[in-house]
C-alpha positions as CSV (number, residue, x, y, z in Angstrom):
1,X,10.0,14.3,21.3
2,X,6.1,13.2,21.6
3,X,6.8,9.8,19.9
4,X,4.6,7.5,21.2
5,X,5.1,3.2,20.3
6,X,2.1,3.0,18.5
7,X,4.0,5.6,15.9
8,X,6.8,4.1,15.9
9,X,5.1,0.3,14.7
10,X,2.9,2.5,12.1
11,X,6.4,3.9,10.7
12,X,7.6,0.7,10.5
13,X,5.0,-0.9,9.0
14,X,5.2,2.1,6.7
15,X,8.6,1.8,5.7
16,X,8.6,-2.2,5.3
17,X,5.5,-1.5,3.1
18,X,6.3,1.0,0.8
19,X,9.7,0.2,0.4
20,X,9.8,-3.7,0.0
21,X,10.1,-3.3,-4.1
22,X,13.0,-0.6,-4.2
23,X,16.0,-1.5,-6.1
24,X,18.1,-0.4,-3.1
25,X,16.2,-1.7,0.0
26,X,17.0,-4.0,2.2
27,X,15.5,-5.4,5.3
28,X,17.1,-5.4,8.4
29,X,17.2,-8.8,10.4
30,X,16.0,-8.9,13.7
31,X,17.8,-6.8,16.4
32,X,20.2,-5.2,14.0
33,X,21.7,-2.5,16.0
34,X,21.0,0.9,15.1
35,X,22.9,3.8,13.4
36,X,25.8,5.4,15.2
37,X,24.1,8.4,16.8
38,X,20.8,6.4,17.6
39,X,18.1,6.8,20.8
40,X,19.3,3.4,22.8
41,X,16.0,1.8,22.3
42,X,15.7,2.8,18.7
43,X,15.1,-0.1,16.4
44,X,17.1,-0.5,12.6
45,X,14.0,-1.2,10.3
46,X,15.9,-1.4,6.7
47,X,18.8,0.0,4.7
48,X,18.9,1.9,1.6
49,X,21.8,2.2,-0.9
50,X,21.9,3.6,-4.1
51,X,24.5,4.2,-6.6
52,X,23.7,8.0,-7.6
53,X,25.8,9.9,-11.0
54,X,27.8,12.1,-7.9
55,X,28.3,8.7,-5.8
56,X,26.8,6.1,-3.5
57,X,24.4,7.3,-1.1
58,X,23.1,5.3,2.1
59,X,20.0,5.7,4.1
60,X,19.0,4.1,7.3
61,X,15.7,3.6,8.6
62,X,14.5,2.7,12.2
63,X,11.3,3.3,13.9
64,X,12.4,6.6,14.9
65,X,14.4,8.7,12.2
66,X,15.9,8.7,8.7
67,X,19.5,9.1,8.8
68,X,21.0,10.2,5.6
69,X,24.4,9.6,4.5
70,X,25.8,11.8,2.7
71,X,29.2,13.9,3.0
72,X,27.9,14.1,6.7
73,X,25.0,11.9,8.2
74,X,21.9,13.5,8.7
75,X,19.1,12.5,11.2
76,X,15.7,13.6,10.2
77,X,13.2,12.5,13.6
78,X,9.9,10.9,12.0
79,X,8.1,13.5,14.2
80,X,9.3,16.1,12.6
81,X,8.5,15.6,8.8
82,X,5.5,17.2,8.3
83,X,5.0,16.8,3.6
84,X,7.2,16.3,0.8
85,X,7.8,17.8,-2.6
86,X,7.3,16.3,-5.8
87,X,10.2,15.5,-8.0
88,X,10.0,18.5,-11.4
89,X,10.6,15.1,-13.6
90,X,9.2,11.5,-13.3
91,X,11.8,10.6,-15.0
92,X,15.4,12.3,-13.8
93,X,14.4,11.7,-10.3
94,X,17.3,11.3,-8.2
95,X,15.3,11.9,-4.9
96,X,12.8,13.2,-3.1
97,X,12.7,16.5,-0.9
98,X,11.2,16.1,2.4
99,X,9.9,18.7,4.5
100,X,10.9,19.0,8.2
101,X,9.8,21.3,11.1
102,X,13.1,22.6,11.2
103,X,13.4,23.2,7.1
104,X,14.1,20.8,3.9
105,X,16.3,17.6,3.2
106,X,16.2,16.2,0.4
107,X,16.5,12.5,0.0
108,X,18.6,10.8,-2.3
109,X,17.6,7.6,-3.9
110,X,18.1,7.0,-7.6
111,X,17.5,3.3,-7.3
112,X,14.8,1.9,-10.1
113,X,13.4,-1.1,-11.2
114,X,11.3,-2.9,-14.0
115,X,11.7,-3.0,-18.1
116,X,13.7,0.7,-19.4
117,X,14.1,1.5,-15.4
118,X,10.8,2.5,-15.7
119,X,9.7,2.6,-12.0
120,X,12.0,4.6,-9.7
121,X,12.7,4.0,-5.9
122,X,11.6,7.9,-5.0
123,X,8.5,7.2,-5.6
124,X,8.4,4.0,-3.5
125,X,9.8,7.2,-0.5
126,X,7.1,9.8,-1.8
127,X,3.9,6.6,-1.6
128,X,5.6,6.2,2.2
129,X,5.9,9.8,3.0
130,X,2.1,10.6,1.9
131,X,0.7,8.0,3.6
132,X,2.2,9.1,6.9
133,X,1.5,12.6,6.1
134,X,-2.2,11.4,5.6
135,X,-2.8,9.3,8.5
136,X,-1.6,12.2,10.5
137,X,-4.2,14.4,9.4
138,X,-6.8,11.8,10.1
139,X,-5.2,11.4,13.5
140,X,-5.6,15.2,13.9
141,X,-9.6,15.4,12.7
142,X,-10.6,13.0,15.4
């Protein structure tokens, strides 16, 4: 896995970004270990929990991979996401589906926030997943 350190700070910086304002986010503290199933020196960045109609769903980022709880954990490598679809509704979004070199996983995060619920925590996911997927293709035009 061609992963180098400078990706892994840009994914956390990502992730800290574009998720501080979801519902469901939380930072991790400082040397919080990582998930069960973790690289040794892979490093916990933040939790996600949200309470979705067919149950609560967890997510775990580190500077390395998603890991997606759900009625088995999941880990989706950083290096291998390559785009993401847009939800068919702004408004029943209960996720996002995000595209891996080894096929599609979607996302769960029904979290939202504001007056009405108006501002939903997928998006927060989509903002992060674009802007990796962009500076990637700037990375590659050089």
């Amino acid at each position: 896995e061609r992963f180098g350190v400078n990706e892994r700070a840009l994914i956390a910086s990502l992730v800290r970004r574009h998720l501080k304002h979801a519902a469901g986010f939380e930072l991790a503290p400082e040397g919080a270990p990582p998930p069960d199933g973790a690289e040794a020196d892979e490093r916990r960045i933040g939790d996600y929990e949200s309470a979705c109609p067919d149950g609560t769903r967890a997510l775990v980022f580190t500077d390395r991979a998603l890991y997606v709880d759900g009625t088995q954990r999941q880990r989706v490598p950083w290096s291998e996401v390559v785009d993401y679809e847009l939800p068919a509704s702004k408004r029943a979004v209960d996720g996002v589906r995000v595209l891996t070199t080894s096929g599609a996983v979607f996302v769960p995060m029904c979290g939202e926030r504001g007056p009405t619920g108006k501002f939903k925590d997928a998006f927060d996911m989509i903002r992060l997943l674009k802007a990796l997927r962009d500076r990637r293709a700037r990375e590659r035009d050089r």
